[in-house]
C-alpha positions in Angstrom: 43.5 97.3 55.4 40.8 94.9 55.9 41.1 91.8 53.7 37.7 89.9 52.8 38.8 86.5 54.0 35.9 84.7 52.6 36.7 86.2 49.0 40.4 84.6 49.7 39.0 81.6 50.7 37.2 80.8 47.5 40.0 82.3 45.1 42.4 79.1 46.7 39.7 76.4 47.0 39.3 77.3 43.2 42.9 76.8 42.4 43.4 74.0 44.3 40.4 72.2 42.9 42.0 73.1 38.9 43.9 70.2 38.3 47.9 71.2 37.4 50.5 68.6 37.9 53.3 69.6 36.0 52.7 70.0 32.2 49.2 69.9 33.0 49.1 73.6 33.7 46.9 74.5 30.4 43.4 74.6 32.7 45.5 76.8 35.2 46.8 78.9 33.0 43.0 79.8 31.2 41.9 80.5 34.6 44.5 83.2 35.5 44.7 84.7 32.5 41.1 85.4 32.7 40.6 86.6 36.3 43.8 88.7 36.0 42.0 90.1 32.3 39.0 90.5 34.5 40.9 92.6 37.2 42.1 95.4 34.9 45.7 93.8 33.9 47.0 96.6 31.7 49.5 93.2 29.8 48.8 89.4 29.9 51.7 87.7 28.1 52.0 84.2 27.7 55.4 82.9 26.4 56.8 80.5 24.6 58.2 77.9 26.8 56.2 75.4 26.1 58.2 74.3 23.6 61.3 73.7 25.7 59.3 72.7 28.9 56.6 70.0 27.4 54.0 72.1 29.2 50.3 72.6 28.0 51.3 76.0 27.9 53.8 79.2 28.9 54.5 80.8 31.6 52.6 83.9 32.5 53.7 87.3 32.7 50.9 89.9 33.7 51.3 93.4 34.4 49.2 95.9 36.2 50.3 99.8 35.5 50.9 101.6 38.6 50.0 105.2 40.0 52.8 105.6 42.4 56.0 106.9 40.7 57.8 104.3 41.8 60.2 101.4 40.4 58.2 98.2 39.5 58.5 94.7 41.8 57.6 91.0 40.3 55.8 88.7 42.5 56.5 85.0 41.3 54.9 81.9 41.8 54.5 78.5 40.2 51.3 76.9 38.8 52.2 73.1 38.6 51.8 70.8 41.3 53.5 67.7 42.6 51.7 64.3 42.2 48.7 63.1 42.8 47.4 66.1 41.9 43.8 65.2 39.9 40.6 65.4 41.3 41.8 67.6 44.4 38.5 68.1 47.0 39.3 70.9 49.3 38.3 70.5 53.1 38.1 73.3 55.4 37.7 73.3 59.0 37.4 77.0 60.2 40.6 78.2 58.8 42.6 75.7 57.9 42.6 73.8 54.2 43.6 70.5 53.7 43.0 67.8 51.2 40.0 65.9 51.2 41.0 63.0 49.7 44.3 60.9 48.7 45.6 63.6 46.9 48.3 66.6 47.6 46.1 69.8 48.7 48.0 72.0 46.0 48.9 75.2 48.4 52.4 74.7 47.1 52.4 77.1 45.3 48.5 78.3 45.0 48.5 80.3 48.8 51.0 82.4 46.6 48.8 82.8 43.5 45.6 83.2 45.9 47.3 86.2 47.7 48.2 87.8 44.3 44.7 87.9 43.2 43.3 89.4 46.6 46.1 91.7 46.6 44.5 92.8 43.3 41.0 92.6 44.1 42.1 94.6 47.3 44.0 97.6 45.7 41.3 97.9 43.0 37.9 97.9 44.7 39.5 100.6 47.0 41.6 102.6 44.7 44.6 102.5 46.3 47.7 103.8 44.8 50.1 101.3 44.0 53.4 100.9 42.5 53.5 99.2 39.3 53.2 95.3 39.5 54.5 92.2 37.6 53.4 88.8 38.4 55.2 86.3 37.0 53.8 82.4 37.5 55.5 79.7 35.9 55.1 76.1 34.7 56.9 72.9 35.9 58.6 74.5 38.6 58.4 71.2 40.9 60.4 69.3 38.0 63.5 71.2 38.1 62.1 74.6 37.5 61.7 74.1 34.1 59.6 77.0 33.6 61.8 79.8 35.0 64.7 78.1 33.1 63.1 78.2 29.8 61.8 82.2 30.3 63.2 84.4 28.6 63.9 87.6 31.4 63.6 90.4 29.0 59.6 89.7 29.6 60.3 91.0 33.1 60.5 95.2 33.5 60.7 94.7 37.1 64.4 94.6 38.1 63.8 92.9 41.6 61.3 90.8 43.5 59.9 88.1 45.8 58.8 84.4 45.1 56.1 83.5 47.2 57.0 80.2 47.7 58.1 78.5 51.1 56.5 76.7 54.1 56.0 78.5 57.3 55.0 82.0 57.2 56.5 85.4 58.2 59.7 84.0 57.1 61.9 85.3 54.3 64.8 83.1 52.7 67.6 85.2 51.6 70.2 82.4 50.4 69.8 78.8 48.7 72.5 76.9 47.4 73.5 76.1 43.6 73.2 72.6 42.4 75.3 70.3 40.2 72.8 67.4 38.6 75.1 64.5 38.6 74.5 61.2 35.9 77.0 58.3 36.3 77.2 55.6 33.8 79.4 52.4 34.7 79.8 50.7 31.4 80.5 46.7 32.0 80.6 43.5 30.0 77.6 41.0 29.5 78.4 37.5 29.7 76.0 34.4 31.0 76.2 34.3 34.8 75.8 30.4 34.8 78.1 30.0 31.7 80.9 32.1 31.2 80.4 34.7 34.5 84.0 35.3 34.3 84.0 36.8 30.5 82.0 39.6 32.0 82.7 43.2 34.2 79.7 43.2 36.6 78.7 46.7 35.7 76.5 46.8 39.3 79.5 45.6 41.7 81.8 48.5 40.0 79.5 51.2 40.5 78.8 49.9 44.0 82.4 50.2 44.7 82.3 53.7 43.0 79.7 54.7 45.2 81.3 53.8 48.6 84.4 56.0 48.0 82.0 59.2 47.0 81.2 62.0 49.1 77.6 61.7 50.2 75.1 62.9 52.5 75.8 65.8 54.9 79.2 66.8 53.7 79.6 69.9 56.1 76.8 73.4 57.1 76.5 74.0 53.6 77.3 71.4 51.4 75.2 68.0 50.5 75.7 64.9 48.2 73.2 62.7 47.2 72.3 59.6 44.6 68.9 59.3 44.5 68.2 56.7 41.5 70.4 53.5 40.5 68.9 51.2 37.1 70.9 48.6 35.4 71.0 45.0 34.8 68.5 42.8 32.3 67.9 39.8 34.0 69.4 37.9 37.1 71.5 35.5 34.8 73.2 38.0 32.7 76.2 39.8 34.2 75.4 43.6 34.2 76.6 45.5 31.3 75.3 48.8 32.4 74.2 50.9 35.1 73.6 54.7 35.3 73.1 56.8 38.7 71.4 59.8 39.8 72.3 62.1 41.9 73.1 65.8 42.7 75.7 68.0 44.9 74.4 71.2 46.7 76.6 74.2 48.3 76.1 77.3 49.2 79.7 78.0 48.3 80.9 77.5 44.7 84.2 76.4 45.4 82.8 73.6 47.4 80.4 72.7 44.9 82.9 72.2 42.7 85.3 70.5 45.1 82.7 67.6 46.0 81.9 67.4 42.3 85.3 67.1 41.4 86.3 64.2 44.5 83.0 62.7 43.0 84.6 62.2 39.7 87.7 61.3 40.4 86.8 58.7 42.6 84.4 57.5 39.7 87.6 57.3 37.6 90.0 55.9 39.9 87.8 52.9 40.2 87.7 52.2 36.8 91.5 52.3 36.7 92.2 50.2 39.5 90.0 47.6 38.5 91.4 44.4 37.7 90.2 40.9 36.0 90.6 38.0 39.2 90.4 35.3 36.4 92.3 37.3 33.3 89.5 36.3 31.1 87.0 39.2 30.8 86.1 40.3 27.7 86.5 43.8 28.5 87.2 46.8 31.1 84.8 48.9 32.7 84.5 52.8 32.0 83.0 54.9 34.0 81.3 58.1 32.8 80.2 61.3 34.5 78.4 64.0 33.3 77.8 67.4 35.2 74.6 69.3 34.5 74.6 73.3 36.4 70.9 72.7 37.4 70.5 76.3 39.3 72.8 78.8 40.5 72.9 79.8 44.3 71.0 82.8 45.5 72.3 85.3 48.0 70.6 88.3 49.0 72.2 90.7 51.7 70.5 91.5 54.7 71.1 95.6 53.5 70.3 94.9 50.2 67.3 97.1 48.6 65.0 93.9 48.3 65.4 92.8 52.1 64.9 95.7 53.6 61.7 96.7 51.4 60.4 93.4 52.6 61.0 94.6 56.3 59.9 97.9 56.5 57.0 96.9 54.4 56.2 93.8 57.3 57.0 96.6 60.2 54.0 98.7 58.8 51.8 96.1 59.4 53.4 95.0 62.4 54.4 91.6 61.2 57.7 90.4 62.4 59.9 88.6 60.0 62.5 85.7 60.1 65.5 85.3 57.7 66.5 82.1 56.4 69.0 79.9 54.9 67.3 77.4 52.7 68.6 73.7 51.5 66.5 73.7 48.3 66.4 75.4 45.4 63.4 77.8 43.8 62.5 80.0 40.6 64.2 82.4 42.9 67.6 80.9 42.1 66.4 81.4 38.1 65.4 84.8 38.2 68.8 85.8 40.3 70.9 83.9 38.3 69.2 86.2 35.3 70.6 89.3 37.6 67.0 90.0 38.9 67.7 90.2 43.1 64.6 87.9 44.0 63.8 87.0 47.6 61.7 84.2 48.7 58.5 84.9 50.7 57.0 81.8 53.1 53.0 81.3 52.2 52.1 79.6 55.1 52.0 76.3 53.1 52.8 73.1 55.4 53.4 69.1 54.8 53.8 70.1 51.3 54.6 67.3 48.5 52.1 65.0 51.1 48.9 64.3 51.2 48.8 65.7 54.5 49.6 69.1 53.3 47.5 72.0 55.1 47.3 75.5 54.9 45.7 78.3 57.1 43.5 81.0 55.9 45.2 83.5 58.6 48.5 83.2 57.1 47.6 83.7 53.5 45.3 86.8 55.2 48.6 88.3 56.6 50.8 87.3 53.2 48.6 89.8 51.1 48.3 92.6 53.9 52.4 92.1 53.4 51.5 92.0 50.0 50.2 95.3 49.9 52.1 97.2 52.0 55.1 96.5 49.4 52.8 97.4 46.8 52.0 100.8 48.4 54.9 101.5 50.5 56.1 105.3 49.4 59.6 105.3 50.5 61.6 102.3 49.1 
């Protein structure tokens, strides 16, 4: 099936030239829900998760009736895009798109929604028989998937399918771990530094002494640790009376999660137990406290399950051959799993993303929706 490249190549210099950082999506969103009205969609649906996400709108959920007696597959992407993000001027030299200014280019995750709309554009101005479709493209994905968290699946018919969202291309990722979002507050005493230092608990030199007895880092193949943000204090001659942390733990494996989690906490309150007062005059103790967010499940797809192996018969017909991953991060894939939906991530072709040296090649979002297509048309699976 011949793709019209040039067609494809105006479809993503449009998108990445609409300005959506996330919760700016509402100019995105206008956009797609015309050109998908435009293309024949038998549903647009925009939801309600605005209200939850802080977004200029929903997420979309658009639907295009198939002729193929056949079970239904979702495509996902997200619209929103990392900072900066406004004023985005596309450069092209032959093939390949970057950013023509100090700004991100924005193929993260628009290579995804490109290929949607020329797989579209495709099956329509050649009547081809497809199966029926779902696309379903999200807001504030980059801040903690926010969007797919605040959908509500029963919008989705589809009971499986494939988030075109990853760097590199002809690669599939079948697994990505689950996260715990991790905020520790150290809770000290304030007291003049020059005057009375000794009345006070240094609330900055407690968590520091925390920190050094957590688990951080690489803590084996498939489990991190990680503080990424530390704020306290008022002013350099006022002993610190608070100070709250940021960070996360990542496994693959849900008993480690929990394990690094847990050796996270306790050494949180350990510290705060040991401490003593040198001068037995503070006016105070420090406490420690740790709350434990479930920011996104893990995903784990089989290589035999139904969803891979569509994906790889479906790149075999068009002779593409395919690469399966383990991934670090996590995705709206992890969501829409998590809601019992067996959702594989699809690489775009996307590289350097979250830079402003992010590229992308026309080739590889060429070859994305002949893959595209040949899921939407395969007979057999």
């Amino acid at each position: 099936m011949n793709i019209n490249r040039e067609r494809l190549a105006e479809t993503f210099v449009l998108l990445c030239e609409t300005d959506s950082p996330s919760r700016q999506e509402g100019r995105m969103a206008k956009l797609l829900k015309d050109k998908f009205s435009q293309l024949g969609a038998t549903e647009v649906t925009e939801d309600n998760s605005a209200a939850q996400t802080g977004s200029q709108c929903g997420n979309l959920i658009i639907r295009f009736d198939g002729s193929l007696d056949l079970e239904p597959i979702f495509f996902s992407c997200h619209m929103d895009t990392v900072e900066p993000a406004c004023g985005i001027q596309v450069k092209r030299d032959g093939d390949m798109f970057t950013s023509a200014g100090e700004t991100v280019l924005g193929s993260d995750d628009k290579s995804g929604i490109a290929a949607c709309i020329e797989l579209i554009e495709t099956l329509r101005e050649n009547r081809i028989a497809h199966r029926p479709l779902e696309f379903v493209i999200t807001t504030c994905e980059e801040i903690g998937l926010l969007g797919a968290k605040a959908l509500d699946p029963a919008y989705i018919q589809a009971k499986e399918g494939y988030a075109l969202d990853s760097t590199g291309f002809a690669k599939v990722v079948t697994q990505a771990p689950a996260a715990n979002r991790l905020t520790i507050t150290v809770y000290g005493v304030a007291a003049h530094a020059g005057l009375h230092p000794e009345w006070g608990v240094n609330a900055i030199t407690v968590a520091a002494t925390a920190l050094s007895r957590c688990p951080t880092g690489r803590i084996d193949a498939e489990t991190t640790a990680n503080f990424g943000t530390i704020t306290g204090g008022a002013a350099s001659n006022i002993v610190p009376e608070k100070v709250v942390i940021e960070g996360e733990v990542r496994s693959h494996q849900l008993d480690k999660l929990h394990q690094v989690t847990q050796e996270i906490e306790q050494a949180c309150a350990a510290v705060a137990a040991e401490w003593n007062d040198p001068t037995g005059q503070a006016k105070g103790s420090p406490t420690i406290d740790v709350t434990v967010h479930n920011d996104f499940p893990a995903m784990r797809l089989e290589r035999e399950s139904k969803t891979i192996h569509r994906v790889e018969e479906a790149a075999k017909r068009i002779g593409l051959d395919l690469t399966y991953e383990k991934a670090g991060g996590g995705s709206d894939a992890n969501i829409f799993n998590g809601y019992g939906l067996p959702t594989a991530i699809i690489a775009t072709g996307m590289t350097n993303v979250h830079s402003t040296n992010e590229c992308c090649d026309l080739q590889d979002m060429v070859d994305l929706t002949r893959l595209l297509i040949s899921l939407s048309t395969a007979t057999t699976i």
